[in-house]
C-alpha positions in Angstrom: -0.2 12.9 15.8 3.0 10.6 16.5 4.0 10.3 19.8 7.5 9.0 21.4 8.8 7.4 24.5 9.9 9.9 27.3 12.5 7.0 27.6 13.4 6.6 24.1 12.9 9.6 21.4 13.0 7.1 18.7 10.2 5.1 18.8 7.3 6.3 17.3 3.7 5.6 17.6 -0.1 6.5 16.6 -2.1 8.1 19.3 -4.7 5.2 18.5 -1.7 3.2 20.1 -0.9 5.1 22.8 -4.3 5.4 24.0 -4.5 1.7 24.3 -1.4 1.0 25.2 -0.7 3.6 27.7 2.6 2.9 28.1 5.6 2.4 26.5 7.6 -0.9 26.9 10.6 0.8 28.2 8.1 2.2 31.0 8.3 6.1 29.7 5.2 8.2 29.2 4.3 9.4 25.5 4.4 12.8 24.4 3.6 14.1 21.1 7.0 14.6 18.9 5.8 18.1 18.3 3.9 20.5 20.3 1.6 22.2 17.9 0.9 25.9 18.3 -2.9 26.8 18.3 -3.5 29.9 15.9 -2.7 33.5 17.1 -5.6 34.7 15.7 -7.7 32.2 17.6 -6.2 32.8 20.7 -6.6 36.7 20.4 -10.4 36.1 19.8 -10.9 33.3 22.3 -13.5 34.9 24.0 -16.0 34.7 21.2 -16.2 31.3 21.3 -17.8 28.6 23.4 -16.6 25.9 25.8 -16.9 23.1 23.3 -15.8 25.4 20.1 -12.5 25.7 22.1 -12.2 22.2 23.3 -12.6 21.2 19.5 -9.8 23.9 18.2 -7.1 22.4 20.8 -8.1 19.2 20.3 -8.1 19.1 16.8 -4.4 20.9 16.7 -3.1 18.0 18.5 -4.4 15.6 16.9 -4.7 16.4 13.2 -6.4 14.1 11.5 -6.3 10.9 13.5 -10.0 11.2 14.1 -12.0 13.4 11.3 -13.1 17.0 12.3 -17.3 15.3 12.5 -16.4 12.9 14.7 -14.2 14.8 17.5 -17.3 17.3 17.0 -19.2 14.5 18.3 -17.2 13.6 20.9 -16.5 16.9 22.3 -20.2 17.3 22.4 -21.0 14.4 24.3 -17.8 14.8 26.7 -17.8 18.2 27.2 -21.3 18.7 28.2 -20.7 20.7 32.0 -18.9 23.6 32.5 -15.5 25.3 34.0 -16.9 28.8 35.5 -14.1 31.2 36.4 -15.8 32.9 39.7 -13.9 36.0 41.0 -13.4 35.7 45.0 -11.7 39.5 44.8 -10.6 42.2 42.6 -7.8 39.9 41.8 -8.2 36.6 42.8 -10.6 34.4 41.2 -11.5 30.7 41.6 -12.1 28.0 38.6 -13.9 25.4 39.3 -13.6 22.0 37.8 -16.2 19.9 39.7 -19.8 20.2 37.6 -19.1 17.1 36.2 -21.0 14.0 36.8 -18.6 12.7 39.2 -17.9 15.8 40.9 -14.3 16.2 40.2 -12.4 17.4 37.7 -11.1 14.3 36.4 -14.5 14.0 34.5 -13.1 15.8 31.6 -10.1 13.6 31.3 -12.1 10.4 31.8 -15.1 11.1 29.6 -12.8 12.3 26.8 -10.6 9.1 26.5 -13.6 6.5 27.0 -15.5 8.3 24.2 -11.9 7.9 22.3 -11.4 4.3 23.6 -15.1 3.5 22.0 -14.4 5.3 18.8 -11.4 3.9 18.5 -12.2 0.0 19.9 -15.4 -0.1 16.9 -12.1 -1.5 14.8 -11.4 -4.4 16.9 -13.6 -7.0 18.9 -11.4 -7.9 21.4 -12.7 -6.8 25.3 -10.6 -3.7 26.1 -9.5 -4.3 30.0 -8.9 -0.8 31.5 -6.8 -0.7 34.9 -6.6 2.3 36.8 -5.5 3.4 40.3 -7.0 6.0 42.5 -6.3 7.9 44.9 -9.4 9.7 45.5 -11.3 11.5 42.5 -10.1 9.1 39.4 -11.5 6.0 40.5 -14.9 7.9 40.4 -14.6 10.0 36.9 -13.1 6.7 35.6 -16.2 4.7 36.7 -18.7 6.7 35.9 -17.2 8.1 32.6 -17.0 4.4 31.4 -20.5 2.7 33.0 -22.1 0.8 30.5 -19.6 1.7 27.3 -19.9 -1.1 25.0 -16.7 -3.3 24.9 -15.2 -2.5 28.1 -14.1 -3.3 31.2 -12.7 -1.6 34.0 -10.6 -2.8 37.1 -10.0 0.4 39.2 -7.9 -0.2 42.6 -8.0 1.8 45.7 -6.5 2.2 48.9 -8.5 0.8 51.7 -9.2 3.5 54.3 -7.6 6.6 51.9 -10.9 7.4 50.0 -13.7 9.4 51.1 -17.3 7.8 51.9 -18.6 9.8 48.6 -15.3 8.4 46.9 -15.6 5.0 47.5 -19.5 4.9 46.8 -18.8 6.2 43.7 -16.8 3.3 42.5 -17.9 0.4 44.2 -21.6 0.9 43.8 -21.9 1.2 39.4 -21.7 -3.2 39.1 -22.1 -3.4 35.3 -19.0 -3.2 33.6 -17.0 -1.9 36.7 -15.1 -3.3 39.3 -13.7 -2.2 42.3 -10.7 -4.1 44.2 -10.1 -2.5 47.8 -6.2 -2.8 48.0 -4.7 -3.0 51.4 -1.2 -0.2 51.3 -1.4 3.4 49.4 -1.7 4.6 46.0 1.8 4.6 45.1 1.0 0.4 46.0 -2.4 0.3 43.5 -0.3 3.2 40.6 2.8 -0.2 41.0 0.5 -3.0 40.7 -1.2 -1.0 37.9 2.3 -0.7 36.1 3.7 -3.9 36.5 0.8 -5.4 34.8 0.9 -3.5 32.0 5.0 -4.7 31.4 4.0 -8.3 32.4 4.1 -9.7 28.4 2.3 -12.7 29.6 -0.7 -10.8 30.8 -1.1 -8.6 28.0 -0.9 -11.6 25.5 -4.4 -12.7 27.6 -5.3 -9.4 28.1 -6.3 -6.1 25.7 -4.9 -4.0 28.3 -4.9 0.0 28.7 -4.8 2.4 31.4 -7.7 5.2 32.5 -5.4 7.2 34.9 -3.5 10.5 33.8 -0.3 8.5 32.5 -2.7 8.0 29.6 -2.3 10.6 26.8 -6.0 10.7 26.3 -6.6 11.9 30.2 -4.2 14.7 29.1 -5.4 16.4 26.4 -9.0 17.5 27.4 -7.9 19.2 30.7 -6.1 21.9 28.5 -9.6 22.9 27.1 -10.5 24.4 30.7 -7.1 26.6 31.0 -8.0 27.7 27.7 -11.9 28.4 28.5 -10.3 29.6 31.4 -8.2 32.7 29.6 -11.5 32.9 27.3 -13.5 34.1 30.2 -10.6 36.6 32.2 -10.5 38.1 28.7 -14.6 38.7 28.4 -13.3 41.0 31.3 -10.2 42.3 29.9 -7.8 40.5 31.6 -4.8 39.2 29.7 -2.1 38.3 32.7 -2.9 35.2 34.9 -1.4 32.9 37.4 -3.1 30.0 37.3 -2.2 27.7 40.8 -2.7 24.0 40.9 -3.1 21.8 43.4 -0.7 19.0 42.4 -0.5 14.8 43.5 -0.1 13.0 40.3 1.2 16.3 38.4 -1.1 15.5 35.9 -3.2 18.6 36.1 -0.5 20.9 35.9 0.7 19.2 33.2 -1.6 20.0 31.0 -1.7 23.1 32.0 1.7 23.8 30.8 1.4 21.8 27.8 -1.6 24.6 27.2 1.1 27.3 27.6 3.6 25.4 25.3 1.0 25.2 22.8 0.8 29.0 22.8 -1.4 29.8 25.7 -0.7 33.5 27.2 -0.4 32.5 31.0 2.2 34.5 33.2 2.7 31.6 35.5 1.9 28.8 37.2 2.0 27.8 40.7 1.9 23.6 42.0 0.5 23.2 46.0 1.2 20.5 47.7 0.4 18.8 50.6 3.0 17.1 52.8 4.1 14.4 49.6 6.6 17.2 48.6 8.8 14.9 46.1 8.5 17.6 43.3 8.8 21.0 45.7 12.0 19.6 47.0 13.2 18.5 43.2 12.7 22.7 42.8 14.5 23.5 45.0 17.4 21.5 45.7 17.6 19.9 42.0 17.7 16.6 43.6 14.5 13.7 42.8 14.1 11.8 45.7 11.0 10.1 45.7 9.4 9.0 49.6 6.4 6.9 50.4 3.2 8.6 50.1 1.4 9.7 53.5 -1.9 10.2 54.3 -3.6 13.3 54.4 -7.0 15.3 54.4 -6.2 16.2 50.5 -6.2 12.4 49.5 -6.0 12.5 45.8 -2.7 14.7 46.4 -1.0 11.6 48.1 1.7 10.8 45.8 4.8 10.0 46.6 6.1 9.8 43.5 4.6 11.6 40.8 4.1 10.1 37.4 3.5 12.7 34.7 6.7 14.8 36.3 8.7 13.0 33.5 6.4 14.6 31.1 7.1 18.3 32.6 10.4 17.5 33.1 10.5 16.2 29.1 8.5 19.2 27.6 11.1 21.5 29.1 14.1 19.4 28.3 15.4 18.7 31.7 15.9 22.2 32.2 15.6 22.9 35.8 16.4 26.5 35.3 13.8 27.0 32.8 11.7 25.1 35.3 11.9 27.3 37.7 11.5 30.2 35.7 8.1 28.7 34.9 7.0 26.8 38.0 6.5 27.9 41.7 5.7 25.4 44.1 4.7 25.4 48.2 4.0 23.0 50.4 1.3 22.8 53.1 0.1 20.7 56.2 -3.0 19.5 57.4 -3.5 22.2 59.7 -2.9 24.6 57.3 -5.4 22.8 55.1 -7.8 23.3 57.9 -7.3 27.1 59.0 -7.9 27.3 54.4 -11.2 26.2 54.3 -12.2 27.9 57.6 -10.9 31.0 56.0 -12.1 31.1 52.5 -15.4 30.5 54.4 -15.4 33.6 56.8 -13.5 35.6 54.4 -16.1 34.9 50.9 -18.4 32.5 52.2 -16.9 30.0 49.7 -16.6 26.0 50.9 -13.8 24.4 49.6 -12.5 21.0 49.3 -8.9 20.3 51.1 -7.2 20.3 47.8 -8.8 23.4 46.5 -7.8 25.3 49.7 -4.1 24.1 49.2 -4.1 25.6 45.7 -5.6 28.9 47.7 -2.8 29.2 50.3 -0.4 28.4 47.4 -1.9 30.8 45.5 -1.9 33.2 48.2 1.3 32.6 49.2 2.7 33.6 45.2 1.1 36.6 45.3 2.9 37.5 49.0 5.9 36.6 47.1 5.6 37.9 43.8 3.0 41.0 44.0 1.7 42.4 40.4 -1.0 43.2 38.2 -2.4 39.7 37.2 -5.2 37.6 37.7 -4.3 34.7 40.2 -6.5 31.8 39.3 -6.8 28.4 41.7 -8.0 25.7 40.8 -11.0 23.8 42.4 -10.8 20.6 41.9 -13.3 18.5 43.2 -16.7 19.9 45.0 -16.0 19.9 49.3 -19.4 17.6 49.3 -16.8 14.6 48.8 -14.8 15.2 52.1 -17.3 15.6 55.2 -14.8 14.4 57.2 -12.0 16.8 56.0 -14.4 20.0 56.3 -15.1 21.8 60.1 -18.6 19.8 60.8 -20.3 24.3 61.1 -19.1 24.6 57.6 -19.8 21.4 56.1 -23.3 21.9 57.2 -24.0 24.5 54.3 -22.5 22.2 51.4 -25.8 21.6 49.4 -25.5 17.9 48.0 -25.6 17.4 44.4 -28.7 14.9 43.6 -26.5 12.6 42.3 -24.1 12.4 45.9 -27.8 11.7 47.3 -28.8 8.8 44.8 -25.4 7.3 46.1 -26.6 6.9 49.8 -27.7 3.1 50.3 -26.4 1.6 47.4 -24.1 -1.8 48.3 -20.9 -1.5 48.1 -19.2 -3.9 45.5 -15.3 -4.2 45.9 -13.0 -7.2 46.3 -10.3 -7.0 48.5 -6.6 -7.4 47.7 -3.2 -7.6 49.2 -0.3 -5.7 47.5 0.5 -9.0 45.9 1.0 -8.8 42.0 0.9 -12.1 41.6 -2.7 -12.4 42.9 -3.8 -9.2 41.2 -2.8 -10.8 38.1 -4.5 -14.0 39.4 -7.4 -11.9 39.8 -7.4 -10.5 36.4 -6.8 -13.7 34.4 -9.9 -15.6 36.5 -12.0 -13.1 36.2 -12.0 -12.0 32.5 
């Protein structure tokens, strides 16, 4: 697969080099320079095959040869080892859920697929691969726990002090190991900057072997199309063909994939982005115009992005084409009080407990079907499991989340994270001391 600059349509790279380098030196995002289409006949017998079969075909479309059909076997095995159930709240509305990974969130698929890739890939060289990634919430975790102990490398992951959850933050400052956590003091968009800079900073990366673990990374991409595809697997197991599939949307990452699913040939009717209060893209849909604002803080913390990164690459696989765009995308925006009266709903109404960011996907989801009734199935996505926000969740609900052993075995453990102004001039400080 060769992939080109969202920037700059002329260069061309390997995806070996655009895993490591993450991004482009005119500050783009790759894309592939063709969109493969998975086999009609595959995708009209999808449901007679398993989770990792189908992770493997999509994969493997993509990708070609770059890596050899035994060894993406392998590392689909090893990657792909949880699952992605489809649950049906209703007749017609259905919930899947992303967070039986080990950290909890969906994220685990995108981060467990590129460090097995990274490792494949880094047996050629010998140089220490340094991977710098921001978080606003779920990443840092996936990231950390998705590269723990992976022979030659390293991994700097920053976070913004007081916008993580207590589960969060344990889960990336307490691996040690081959892990490090710096607390930063400012917001995500500060940490996703100071990420970015370092990676244009020539200087730094003559030092440095330098790549990136969040979703501007091609590698994050590509395994969270398997579960859309799983996804339409099981709704067809049942004999449903039409879906909506609602996201709840910070980084636009998630979404992203899922439409690059669709433009690789997946049947899906729709698909709906939920936001919290960081409405950059919502307002973009609407009024054509993209104003990016400062993130704020809210209950649905990995949503707080005030300007999204992979929106180039939506924006790129449908060719600047708002029109088309809209056609294709729906998009509502929510507060924390709506948040709120979500969870306490989908409680009393099917006994389910969500996170905040799954109960913005609901009301989005809830809100399409208001607007745009029909026989389909409307599918929202869960994205990380509500034991990760005790403080977001009414204290009489929160009481019946059952704790994963793993959220448990985090309890005690000391925190290990260094703290750091948003100064890029000490981050890189930081970096080049500490290597």
């Amino acid at each position: 697969m060769k992939l080109y600059s969202t920037n700059n349509k002329d260069l061309r790279v390997s995806f070996q080099e655009a895993v490591f380098n993450s991004l482009p030196t005119d500050k783009g995002l790759y894309m592939p320079e063709h969109i493969p289409q998975v086999d009609p006949a595959f995708i009209r017998n999808i449901q007679q095959y398993s989770f990792q079969e189908i992770a493997f075909e999509i994969a493997h479309t993509l990708l070609g040869e770059d890596i050899p059909a035994t060894d993406l076997k392998k590392i689909i095995a090893d990657a792909i080892n949880f699952d992605a159930p489809v649950k049906f709240l209703d007749a017609g509305t259905a919930v899947l859920e992303l967070f039986h990974g080990p950290s909890y969130a969906f994220k685990d698929f995108g981060a467990r697929f590129m460090s097995r890739v990274m490792g494949y890939f880094s047996q050629q060289g010998d140089k220490l691969l340094d991977v710098l990634v921001a978080t606003s919430g779920d990443t840092g975790g996936a990231v950390a726990l998705g590269f723990l102990g992976v022979e030659g490398t390293r991994v700097t992951i920053l976070y913004p002090t007081g916008k993580v959850s207590k589960v969060q933050e344990e889960q990336l400052t307490t691996n040690g190991q081959n892990i490090r956590a710096l607390e930063v003091n400012g917001t995500f968009d500060d940490c996703q900057t100071l990420v970015k800079t370092a990676f244009n900073d020539s200087e730094l990366n003559s030092e440095l072997r330098l790549t990136s673990a969040n979703s501007i990374n091609i590698a994050r991409l590509i395994p969270q199309t398997f579960y859309y595809f799983w996804a339409y697997a099981q709704l067809k197991t049942q004999g449903i063909q039409d879906v909506v599939f609602t996201v709840p949307s910070g980084n636009f990452g998630n979404i992203g994939a899922g439409l690059l699913a669709y433009k690789m040939g997946l049947p899906v009717k729709h698909f709906v982005a939920g936001t919290n209060v960081n409405d950059t893209v919502p307002r973009f849909l609407q009024n054509g115009q993209y104003e990016p604002r400062p993130s704020v803080q809210t209950l649905a913390n990995a949503m707080d992005v005030g300007n999204p990164s992979n929106w180039v690459r939506i924006q790129d696989m449908f060719h600047q084409d708002l029109e088309e765009l809209r056609r294709k995308i729906s998009s509502y925006t929510f507060t924390d009080e709506d948040t709120k009266r979500a969870m306490d709903q989908l409680y009393t109404t099917y006994g389910y407990i969500a996170c905040p960011h799954t109960a913005i996907a609901y009301l989005a989801a809830m809100n399409y079907k208001k607007d745009s009734p029909g026989e389909y199935a409307s599918v929202f996505l869960s994205t990380a499991h509500p034991c990760k926000f005790p403080d977001a969740i009414s204290s009489d609900v929160f009481e019946h989340v059952i704790l994963p052993q793993g959220a448990e075995m985090l309890r005690g453990k000391p925190k290990l994270a260094t703290e750091l102004d948003v100064d890029y001039t000490a981050f890189k400080k930081y970096l080049l001391k500490n290597r």
